[in-house]
N, C-alpha and C positions, 0 to 999 in steps of 0.2 A: 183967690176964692174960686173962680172959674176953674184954673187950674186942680181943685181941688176936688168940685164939681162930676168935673169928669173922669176921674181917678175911681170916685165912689160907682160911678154910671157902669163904668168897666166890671167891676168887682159884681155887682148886682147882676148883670148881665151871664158871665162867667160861671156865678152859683146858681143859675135858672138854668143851663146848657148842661151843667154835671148833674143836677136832681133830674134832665131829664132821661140822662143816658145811663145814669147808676145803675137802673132796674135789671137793662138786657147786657151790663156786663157781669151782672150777680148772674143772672141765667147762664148766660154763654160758662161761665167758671164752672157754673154748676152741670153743664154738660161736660166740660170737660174731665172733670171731675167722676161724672158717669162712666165716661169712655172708659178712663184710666181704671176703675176698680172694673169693667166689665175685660178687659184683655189686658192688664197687668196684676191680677191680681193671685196669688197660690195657689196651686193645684193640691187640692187635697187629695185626691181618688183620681185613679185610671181606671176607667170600665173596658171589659174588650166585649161585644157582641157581634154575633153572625160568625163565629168560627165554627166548623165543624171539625176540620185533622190536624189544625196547628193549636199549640198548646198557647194560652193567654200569656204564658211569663216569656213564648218565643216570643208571640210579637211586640210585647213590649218591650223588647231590648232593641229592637230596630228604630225603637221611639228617638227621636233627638229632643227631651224634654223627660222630666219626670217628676215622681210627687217631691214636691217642697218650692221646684220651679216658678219662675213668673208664667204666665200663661201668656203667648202672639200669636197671632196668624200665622208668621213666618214661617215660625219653630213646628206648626199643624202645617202647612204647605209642606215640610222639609223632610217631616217624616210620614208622608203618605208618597213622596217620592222615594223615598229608602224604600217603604215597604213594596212599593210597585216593583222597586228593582230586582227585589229578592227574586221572581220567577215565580213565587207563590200563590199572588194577587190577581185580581184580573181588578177590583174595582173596592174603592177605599172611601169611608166617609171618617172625620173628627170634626167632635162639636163639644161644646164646651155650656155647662149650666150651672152657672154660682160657683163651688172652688170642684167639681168634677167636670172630667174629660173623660166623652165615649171613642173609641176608637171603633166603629160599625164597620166588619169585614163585608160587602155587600156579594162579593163573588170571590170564589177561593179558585184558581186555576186548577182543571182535573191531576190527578194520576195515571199516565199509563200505564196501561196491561200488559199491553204487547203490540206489537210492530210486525204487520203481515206486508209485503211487497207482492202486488197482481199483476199479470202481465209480460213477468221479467222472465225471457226464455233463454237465451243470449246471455245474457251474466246472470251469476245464479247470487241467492240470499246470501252466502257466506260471502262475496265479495262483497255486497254494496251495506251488509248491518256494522261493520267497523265504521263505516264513513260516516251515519248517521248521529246524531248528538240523541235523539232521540231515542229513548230502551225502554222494558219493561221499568217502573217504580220512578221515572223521571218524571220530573213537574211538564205537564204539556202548557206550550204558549204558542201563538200562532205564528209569531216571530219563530221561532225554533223551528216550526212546522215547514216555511219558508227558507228559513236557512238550510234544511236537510233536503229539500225538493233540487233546491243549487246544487248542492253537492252529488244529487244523485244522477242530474245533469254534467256535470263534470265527468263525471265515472265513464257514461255513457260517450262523451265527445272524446275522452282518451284512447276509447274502445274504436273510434271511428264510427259512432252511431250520432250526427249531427240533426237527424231527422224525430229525435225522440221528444216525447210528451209525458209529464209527470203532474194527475194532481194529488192532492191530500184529503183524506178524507176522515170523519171521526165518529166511531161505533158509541156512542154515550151507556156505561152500564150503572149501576149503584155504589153508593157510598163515594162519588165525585171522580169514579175510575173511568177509561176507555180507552178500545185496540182503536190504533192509528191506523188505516189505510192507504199506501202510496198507489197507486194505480199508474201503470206504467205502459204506454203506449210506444215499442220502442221504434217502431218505423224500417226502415231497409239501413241496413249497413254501410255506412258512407265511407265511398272508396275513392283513390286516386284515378280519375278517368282519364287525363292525360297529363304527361310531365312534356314541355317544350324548354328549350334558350331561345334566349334572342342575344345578340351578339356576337354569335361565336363563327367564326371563319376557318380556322384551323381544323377545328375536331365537328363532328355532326354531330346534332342531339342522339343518336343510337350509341355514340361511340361515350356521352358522358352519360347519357343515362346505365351504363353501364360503372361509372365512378361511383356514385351513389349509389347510399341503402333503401332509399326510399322506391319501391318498382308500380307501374299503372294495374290494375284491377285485367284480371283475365279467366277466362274459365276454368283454368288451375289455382285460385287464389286464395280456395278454402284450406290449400295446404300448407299456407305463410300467412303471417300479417304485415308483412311489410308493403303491403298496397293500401296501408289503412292511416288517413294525415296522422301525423304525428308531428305536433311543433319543434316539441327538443329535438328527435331526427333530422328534420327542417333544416335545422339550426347546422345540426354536424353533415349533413350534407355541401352545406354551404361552405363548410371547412376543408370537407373532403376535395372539391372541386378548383377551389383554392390552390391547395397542394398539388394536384393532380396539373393544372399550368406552372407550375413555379419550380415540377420536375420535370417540366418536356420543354422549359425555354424561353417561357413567359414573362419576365421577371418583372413585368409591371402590369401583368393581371390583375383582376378585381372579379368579385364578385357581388356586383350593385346592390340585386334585393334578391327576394326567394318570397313571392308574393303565390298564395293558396287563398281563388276566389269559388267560394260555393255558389254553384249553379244555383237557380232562380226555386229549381224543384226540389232542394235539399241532398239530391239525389249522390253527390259528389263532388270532388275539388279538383280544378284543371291550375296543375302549378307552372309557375312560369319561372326561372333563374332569368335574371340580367348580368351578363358578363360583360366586361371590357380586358378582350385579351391585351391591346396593347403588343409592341413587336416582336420577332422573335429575335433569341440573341445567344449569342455564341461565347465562350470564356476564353477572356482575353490574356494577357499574361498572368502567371500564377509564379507566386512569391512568398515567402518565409524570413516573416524578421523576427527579433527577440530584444525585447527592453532590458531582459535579464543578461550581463555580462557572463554568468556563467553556464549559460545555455548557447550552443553552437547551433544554430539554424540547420545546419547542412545535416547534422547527426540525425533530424526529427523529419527530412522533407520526402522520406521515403514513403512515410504515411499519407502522403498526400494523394486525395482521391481521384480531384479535378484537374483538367489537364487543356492544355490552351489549344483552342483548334474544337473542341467538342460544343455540344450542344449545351446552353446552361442549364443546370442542375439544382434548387435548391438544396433538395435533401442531401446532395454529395457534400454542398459546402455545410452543413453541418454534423454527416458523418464523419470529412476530415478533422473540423475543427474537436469533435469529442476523441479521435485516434490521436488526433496531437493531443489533446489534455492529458489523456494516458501516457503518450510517453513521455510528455514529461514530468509526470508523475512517478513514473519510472525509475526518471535521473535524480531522484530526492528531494522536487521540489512541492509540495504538497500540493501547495497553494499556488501552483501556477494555470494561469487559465490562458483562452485563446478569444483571441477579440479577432475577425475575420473583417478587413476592410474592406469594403465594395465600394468600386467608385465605376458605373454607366459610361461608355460612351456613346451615344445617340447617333454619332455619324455612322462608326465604323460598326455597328449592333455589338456590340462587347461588352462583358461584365470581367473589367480587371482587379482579381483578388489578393490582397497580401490576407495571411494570419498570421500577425502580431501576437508573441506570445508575451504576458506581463504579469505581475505580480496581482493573486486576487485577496481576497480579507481572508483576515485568518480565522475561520471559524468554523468549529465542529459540528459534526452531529452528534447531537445527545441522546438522543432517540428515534426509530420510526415506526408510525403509525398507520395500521392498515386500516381503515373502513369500509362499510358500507358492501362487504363481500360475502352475504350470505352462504353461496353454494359454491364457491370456488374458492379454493384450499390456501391459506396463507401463505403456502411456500411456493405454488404458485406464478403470485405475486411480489415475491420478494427477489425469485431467481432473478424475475427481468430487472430489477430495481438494481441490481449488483451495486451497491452501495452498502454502507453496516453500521451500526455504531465505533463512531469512535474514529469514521474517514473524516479529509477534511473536506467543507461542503464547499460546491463548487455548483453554481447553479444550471451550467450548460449540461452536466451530467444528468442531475436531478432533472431535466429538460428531456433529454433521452431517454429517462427511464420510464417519465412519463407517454411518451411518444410511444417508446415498447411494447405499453400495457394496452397501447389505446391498439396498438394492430395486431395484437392478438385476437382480437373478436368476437372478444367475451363481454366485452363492456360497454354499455351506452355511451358512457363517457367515464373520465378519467380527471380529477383535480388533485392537485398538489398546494396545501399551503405550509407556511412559518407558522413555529411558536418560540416566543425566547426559551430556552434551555435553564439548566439548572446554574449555569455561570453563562457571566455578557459575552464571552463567548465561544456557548453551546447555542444550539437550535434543535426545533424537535421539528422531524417534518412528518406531516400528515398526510396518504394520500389516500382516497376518497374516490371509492369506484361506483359506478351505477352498472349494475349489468343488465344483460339484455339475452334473451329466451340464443340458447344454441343447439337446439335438435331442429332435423327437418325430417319430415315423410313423406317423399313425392312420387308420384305414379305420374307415369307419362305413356304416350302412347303415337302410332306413328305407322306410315307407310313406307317401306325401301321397293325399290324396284327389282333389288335381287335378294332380298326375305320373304315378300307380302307384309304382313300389317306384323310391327313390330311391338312390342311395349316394355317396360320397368316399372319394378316395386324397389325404392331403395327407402331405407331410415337411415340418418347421418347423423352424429354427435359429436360434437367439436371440444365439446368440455366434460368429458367422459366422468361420472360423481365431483365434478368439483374440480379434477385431477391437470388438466389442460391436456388431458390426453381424445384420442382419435378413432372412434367407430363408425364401420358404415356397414352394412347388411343390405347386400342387392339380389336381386331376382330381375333377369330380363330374358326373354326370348322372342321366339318368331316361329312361325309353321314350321319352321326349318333347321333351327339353333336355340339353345340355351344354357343358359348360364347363374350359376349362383356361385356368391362370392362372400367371405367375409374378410374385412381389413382392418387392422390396430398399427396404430401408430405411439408412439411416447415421444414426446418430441425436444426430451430432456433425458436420456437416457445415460443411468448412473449420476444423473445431476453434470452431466457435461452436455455440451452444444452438438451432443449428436441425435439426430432423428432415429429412431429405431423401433422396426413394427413385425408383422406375418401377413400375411395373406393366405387363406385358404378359398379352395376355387373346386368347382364342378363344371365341366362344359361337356356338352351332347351340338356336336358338330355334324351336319348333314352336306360331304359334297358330291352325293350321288349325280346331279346333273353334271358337274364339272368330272371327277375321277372315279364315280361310281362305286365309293366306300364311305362307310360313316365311321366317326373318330369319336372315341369318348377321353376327357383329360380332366383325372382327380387328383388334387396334390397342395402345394406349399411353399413358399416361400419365405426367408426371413431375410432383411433388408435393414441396413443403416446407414445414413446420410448425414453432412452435414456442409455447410457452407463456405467454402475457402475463401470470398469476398461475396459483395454483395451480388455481384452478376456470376459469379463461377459456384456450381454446384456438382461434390460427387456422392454418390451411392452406389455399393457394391448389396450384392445379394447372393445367396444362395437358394435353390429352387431343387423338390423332390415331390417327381411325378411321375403318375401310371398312366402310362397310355396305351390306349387298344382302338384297334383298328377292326371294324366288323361290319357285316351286310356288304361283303363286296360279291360286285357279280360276277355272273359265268362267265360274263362276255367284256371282264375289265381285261387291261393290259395286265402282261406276264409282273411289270413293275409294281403293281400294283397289288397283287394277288399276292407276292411276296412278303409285303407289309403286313400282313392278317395275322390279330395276334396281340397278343399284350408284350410291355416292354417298360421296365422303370429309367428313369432318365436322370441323373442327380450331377446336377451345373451349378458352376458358381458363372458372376460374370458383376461388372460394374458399368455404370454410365457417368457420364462430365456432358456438364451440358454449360453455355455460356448464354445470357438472356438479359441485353439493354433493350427488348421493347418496350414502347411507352404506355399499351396496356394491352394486359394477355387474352383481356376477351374480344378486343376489336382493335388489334395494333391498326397505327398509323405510321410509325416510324419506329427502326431498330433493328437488331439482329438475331437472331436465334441458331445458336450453333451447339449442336448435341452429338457423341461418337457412346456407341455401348459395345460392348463384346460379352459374348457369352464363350463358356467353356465347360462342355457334357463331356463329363466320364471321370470325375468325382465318386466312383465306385458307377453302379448301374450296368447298364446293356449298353449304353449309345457315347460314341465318342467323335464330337464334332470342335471346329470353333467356325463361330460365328461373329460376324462383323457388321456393324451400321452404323454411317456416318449423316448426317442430314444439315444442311444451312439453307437457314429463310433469312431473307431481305425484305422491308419494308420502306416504302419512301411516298409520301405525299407529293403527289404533282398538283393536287390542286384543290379547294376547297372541296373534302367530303371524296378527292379523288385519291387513291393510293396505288402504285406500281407495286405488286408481290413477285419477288424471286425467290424459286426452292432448287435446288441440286441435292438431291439423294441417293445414297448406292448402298450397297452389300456383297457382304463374301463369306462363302461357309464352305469349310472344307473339311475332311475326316482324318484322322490321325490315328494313329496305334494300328493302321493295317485294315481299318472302315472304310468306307465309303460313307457315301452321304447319300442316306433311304428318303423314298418320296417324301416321305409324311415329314421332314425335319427341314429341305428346300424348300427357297422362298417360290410363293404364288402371288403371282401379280395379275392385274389385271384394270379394271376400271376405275378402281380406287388409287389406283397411281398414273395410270397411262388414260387418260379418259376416249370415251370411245370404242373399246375393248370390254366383253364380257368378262365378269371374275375367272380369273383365272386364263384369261383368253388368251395371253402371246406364253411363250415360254417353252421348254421341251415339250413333245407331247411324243405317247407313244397307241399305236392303234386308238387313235382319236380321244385318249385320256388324257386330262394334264397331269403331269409327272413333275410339277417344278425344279427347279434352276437352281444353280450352284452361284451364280453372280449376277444382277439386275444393277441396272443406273438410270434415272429418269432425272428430268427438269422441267422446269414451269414457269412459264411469265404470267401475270394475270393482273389484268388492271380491275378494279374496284371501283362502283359508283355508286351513287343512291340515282333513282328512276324517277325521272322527271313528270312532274304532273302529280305524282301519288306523294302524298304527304309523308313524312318518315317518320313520322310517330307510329305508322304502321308497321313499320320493324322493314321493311322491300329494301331490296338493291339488286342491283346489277352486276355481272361480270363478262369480259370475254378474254380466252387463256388460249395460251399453245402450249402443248404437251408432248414430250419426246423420251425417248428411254428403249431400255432391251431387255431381257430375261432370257438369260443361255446358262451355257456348259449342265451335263450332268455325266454323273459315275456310272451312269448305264446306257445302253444302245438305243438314246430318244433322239426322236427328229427335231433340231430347231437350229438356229440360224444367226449364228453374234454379227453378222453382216449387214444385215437391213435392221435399221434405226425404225424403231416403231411410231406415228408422230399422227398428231391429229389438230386441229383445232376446234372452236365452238363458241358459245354462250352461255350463261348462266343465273338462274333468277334466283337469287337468296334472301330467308326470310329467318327474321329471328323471333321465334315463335312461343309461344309458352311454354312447350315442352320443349326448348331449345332451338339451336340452329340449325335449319332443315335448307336442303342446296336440290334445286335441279338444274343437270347438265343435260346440254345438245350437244354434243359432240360428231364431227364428221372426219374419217379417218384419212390421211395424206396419204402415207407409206403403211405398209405389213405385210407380213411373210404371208403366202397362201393357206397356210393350214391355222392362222391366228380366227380368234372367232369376237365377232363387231359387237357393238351395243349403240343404237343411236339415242337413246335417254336413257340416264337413270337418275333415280329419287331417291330421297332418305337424307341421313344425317350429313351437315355439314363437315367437309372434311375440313381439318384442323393443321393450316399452314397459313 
C-alpha cells in the first residue's frame, strides 16, 4: 500500500512540473517557428534601388540567391561581397520584407574621364600611362588609385629618381564621372655617388670599377645613364667581377654582396662589392683523356688553350673545352662532350686540368627561339649562336653561345632555357634577350700643354639599326688642330668572322712653332680584321689621301719649303698585334705586343715603307702597385728612286721621350724640325695610387725613366744617332670624366745641344 502511495505522489508531482513548463515551450516553438518563416522562407521579388549606370538585371546576376530561393543571411552576406568585388560598388545594403528582397545600391563607384599626370618633367605621360591600370571609362576605386601611385613610383626608382612624391587626387564632375590627378613631385635624380670594394688586394677599386657597367655620377653624366642604381645592373655587375678574377688567376674568388645604401637625404646610393679574392694560382699540369675508344687524345690536344706554367684562366678552360667539342665533332662523333676536370693544389697554388672527353645524351635540336629582341636583327643573334636545327645539342655550346651574345653589348642580359621538342628526343631551345640603350653622345673637353684648351664632340653607335654593326662621328680640336672623322665597322662581314669598316677623316694640323708650316689631310681608308686566337689580332688596310702642305714661312728651312704643295698618298699596310692584358683600361698584368707596316705608292705621288714595332710589359709588385715596360722603334725608308720628305718622317718628342718639346730631339735643319728616318725609345714606370687621397677620386702616382733617339734623314739635317736622349720624372694621373688626363715633370739627363726641353706637360694620358 505504501508502496503504492508513493508511486501516485510521483506521477502527481510530475504532471504539476509539465502544466507548468508547457506554456514557454509552446512559446519558445512558436518563436522558432517565427525565425524560420522570417529567413527561410521564398523570395518572391528582387527589387534593385539606388542604381544609376548599372543595369538592375547586371546586378542581379552577381546575386548568389534568386527568386524561388530560401532566403539567409549568408546567402545576403555572400552577395554584397561578390557585388563589392566587381569594382563597381563602393557601398551595398539587402534587406529582405515578407517574400521580397531590396538589393539598395547606396554608392556606385565613379567613372573615369581622364588621367592627367602634374609635375612630371623627367619622364614624360607617354612612359608612365601604359603603367597605370587606371584610363579614361575605368571604374575608379581607391584601391586602384593606390596601386597606380606604386607603380608610378617604380617607374621613377628605375629611372634613378629615389627621392620622388606621388599623390592622387580626384576632379568629381556629373552623371558619377571624374579626371583623376596624379601630382608628381619628382625630386633630384638619384645617382651613384660612390662605387668602393672591400676586400680586394690584387686589383684597386679604379682598376674594377672599370670591370663594371655600373660608373659614379660626374659632371659629364647627363650624357649616360649608367651612373643611375639600377638593381638587375647590380646584379650583372656582380657577374662581371666574378669573371674578371677567375680570368687573371683567382680561382676561388667570390663576390660576397653588392649592397646599394641610400644616403639619409635621398640624395643618392654609395655602393660597396665585398670580395674574397682567395689566392692566386697558376695551371698546373694539362692533360687530355678520352672515355671514347675511338677518340685518340693526341689528334685533339692541339686545341688546347691552357698551358702549364701560366697564370690561371677560367675563360681559357672553357674556350678549350668548347674547341675540343668541335673537334670532335669533327671526327663524327656528335654527341661528344668535354668534361674539364679540375683538381687545386693549395700547397703548390696549381690548378691541375684533364679534359676528359665522353659520350653526351643524344639529343637534338628541334628548334630555336629568339625573344625578347626588339631592335636588333634576328641574324644578328643567331650568327653568335652557330648552332641550327637539326645539330645535336650539347649544352657547353649552347653555354658559349650564350656567353657571345652576352659580350656583344647589346644586351642587359641574355637567358637560355629547354623545352621538350617534338619527339623525346628533340629540344627546342629559347633564348631570351633583354637589351640595353647602345648609342652614346659625349663632349669632353680638356687642357694639353702643347694645344691649349682642347675638346670633342663624338656620337657612337654600337648597334647600328638593329644590324650589330659600328658608327662613330667625331669632331675634336684645339686652337691649334682639328679634326673630323667618320668610322663604320661591320663586324661580320659577308657573314664570315671578319671585321670590315672605312674611315673618312679631315685634319687641319698646325706645326708652325715646331716646322713652321701647316698640313691639311683629307682622305680614307678601308680595313678588315679578324682574330687568329683570342689574344692574336690582324688587320690590313688600305688608305687614300690628299695632303697639302701650306703657310710656310719665309724664314722656314730649304726642307721645308720643298714640301709646299699638295700631294696624293695611296698605301696599303697591315698590323698584328698580340694582347694577354688582364684589363685594357687599367692593366695590371700582361703583355702587349703590336708590329704594323705601311707601304705608299699604290699609285699616288709618295713611295715610302714604313715600320713600327711596340712591346708593353705589365707586372704587379704590389698591392694597387704595377711595374710598366715599353720598347718602341720605327723605320721608313723610300723606294722606287724617293727619299723620304719631311712631312712623311717620324716626329717625336715629348710624347715619347718626356722631357722634350714635340717635336724636340730629332733632325733639324736652320732651327726647324725636319723628322727622322728611324726613332727607338723605352720606359720603365712604376704605378701607385697616392696615399692619404682616397681612390675613389680617380689620383695616382707615377715615376718613369725615359730613353730613345730620333736620327738619319735623306737630306742635309743636323742630328745625332750618338747621344741617347734620356730623362727622368714624376707623374700625377687622374681618371677623370672626360677620360684619362696625365701630368708629367720631367728633368732631362742626356741631349744633343740643338734638342729643345719641356719641363711639364698636360693633357691626355698617354696610352701604354
Amino acid at each position: 500500500m505504501l508502496r503504492m502511495a508513493m508511486c501516485r505522489l510521483k506521477f502527481i508531482m510530475c504532471a504539476l512540473v509539465a502544466a507548468c513548463l508547457l506554456p514557454a515551450i509552446a512559446e519558445s516553438v512558436s518563436g522558432v517557428n517565427a525565425v524560420y518563416a522570417q529567413s527561410g522562407s521564398v523570395i518572391r521579388e528582387i527589387r534593385v534601388s539606388g542604381t544609376q549606370r548599372i543595369a538592375p538585371e547586371t546586378i542581379r546576376s552577381y546575386l548568389t540567391f534568386g527568386v524561388g530561393d530560401r532566403y539567409s543571411a549568408f546567402e545576403a552576406s555572400e552577395s554584397i561581397k561578390a557585388l563589392i568585388a566587381t569594382g563597381l560598388f563602393e557601398n551595398v545594403d539587402i534587406s529582405k520584407s515578407g517574400g521580397v528582397v531590396t538589393v539598395n545600391i547606396i554608392n556606385e563607384n565613379p567613372i573615369v574621364n581622364k588621367v592627367v599626370f602634374e609635375g612630371n618633367s623627367d619622364i614624360n605621360d607617354e612612359t608612365l600611362s601604359p603603367e597605370v591600370q587606371l584610363g579614361p571609362r575605368a571604374v575608379f576605386t581607391r584601391a586602384k588609385a593606390q596601386s597606380d601611385v606604386q607603380r608610378i613610383l617604380d617607374v621613377y626608382r628605375r629611372s634613378g629618381y629615389y627621392a620622388v612624391e606621388v599623390d592622387v587626387k580626384v576632379i568629381e564632375l556629373d552623371n558619377g564621372r571624374l579626371n583623376v590627378v596624379f601630382e608628381i613631385s619628382e625630386g633630384p635624380e638619384t645617382k651613384v655617388l660612390s662605387i668602393n670594394f672591400i676586400g680586394n688586394r690584387a686589383f684597386s677599386d679604379s682598376q674594377l670599377r672599370s670591370v663594371i657597367t655600373t660608373t659614379e655620377t660626374n659632371f659629364l653624366s647627363f650624357l649616360k645613364a649608367t651612373d643611375v642604381y639600377d638593381p638587375d645592373r647590380l646584379n650583372l655587375d656582380r657577374e662581371f667581377l666574378r669573371r674578371y678574377y677567375l680570368r687573371n688567376g683567382y680561382a676561388d674568388a667570390r663576390v660576397i654582396s653588392a649592397v646599394a645604401d641610400l644616403d639619409p637625404e635621398g640624395e643618392g646610393f654609395y655602393i660597396t662589392f665585398t670580395v674574397d679574392e682567395g689566392e692566386l694560382y697558376n695551371f698546373g699540369p694539362i692533360d687530355v683523356e678520352s672515355t671514347l675508344p675511338a677518340v685518340d687524345p693526341n689528334t685533339i690536344r692541339g686545341q688546347v688553350l691552357t698551358f702549364e706554367g701560366e697564370i690561371y684562366n677560367a675563360q681559357k678552360i672553357d674556350d678549350t673545352a668548347e674547341k675540343l667539342t668541335i673537334a670532335v665533332t669533327e671526327q663524327g662523333f656528335a654527341f661528344g662532350q668535354i668534361r674539364p676536370r679540375i683538381e687545386r693544389d693549395p700547397i703548390s697554388r696549381q690548378i691541375l686540368v684533364s679534359y676528359v672527353v665522353e659520350q653526351g645524351p643524344r639529343v637534338y635540336i628541334d628548334r630555336i627561339n629568339v625573344v625578347g629582341n626588339a631592335r636588333t636583327r634576328d641574324y644578328v643573334i643567331r650568327r653568335e649562336i652557330r648552332l641550327a636545327e637539326g645539330d645535336a645539342y650539347n649544352r657547353r655550346l649552347v653555354e658559349q653561345a650564350r656567353i657571345r651574345l652576352q659580350r656583344l653589348g647589346f644586351f642587359k642580359s641574355v637567358q637560355v632555357s629547354t623545352q621538350p621538342g617534338s619527339d623525346p628526343d628533340r629540344v627546342v631551345l629559347d633564348f631570351k634577350v633583354e637589351e640595353t640603350p647602345t648609342g652614346e653622345f659625349s663632349i669632353a673637353a680638356g687642357f694639353s700643354s702643347n694645344e691649349g684648351v682642347i675638346g670633342e664632340v663624338a656620337f657612337t653607335e654600337r648597334n647600328l639599326l638593329g644590324k650589330g654593326q659600328f658608327l662613330r662621328l667625331k669632331l675634336a680640336g684645339s686652337f691649334e688642330n682639328l679634326q673630323a672623322d667618320i668610322s663604320f665597322t661591320e663586324p661580320r662581314f659577308m657573314d664570315q668572322n671578319i671585321a670590315a669598316g672605312f674611315d673618312v677623316f679631315h685634319k687641319e694640323l698646325d706645326f708652325q712653332d715646331e716646322s713652321d708650316f701647316s698640313q691639311r689631310k683629307t682622305g680614307g681608308s678601308l680595313r678588315a680584321g679578324f682574330a687568329l686566337t683570342d689574344e692574336v689580332r690582324l688587320q690590313g688596310k688600305y688608305t687614300l689621301l690628299q695632303d697639302e702642305v701650306f703657310d710656310v714661312g719665309d724664314n722656314a728651312s730649304e726642307i721645308i719649303q720643298d714640301i709646299e704643295g699638295e700631294r696624293i698618298i695611296s698605301s696599303v699596310g697591315y698590323a698584328i698585334s698580340y694582347d694577354t692584358r688582364d684589363n685594357r683600361a687599367k692593366p695590371s698584368r700582361g703583355i702587349f705586343l703590336s708590329a704594323d707596316q705601311e707601304f705608299a705608292g699604290v699609285g699616288g705621288d709618295v713611295q715610302y715603307i714604313k715600320s713600327v714595332a711596340e712591346a708593353r710589359g705589365y707586372y704587379p709588385l704590389y698591392e694597387g702597385i704595377t711595374l710598366v715596360g715599353r720598347v718602341i722603334g720605327g723605320y721608313i725608308t723610300g723606294w722606287g728612286g724617293q727619299n723620304v720628305e719631311a712631312v712623311d718622317a717620324f716626329f717625336k718628342g715629348g710624347e715619347t721621350i718626356r722631357g722634350f718639346d714635340s717635336a724636340g730631339i730629332g733632325p733639324r735643319d736652320e732651327g726647324d724640325a725636319v723628322g727622322g728616318n728611324i726613332f727607338y725609345a723605352g720606359t720603365l714606370e712604376v704605378r701607385f695610387p697616392i696615399p692619404l687621397l682616397p681612390e675613389e677620386l680617380g689620383f695616382g702616382g707615377a715615376v718613369f725613366a725615359d730613353a730613345g733617339n730620333l736620327y738619319d734623314s735623306d737630306f742635309d739635317a743636323q742630328f745625332d744617332e750618338d747621344i741617347i736622349r734620356s730623362s727622368v720624372g714624376a707623374s700625377l694621373l687622374w681618371d677623370s670624366p672626360v677620360g684619362p688626363l696625365r701630368a708629367d715633370f720631367a728633368w732631362v739627363i742626356t741631349k744633343a745641344d740643338f734638342d729643345e726641353e719641356e719641363l711639364f706637360r698636360f693633357g691626355a694620358s698617354t696610352k701604354f
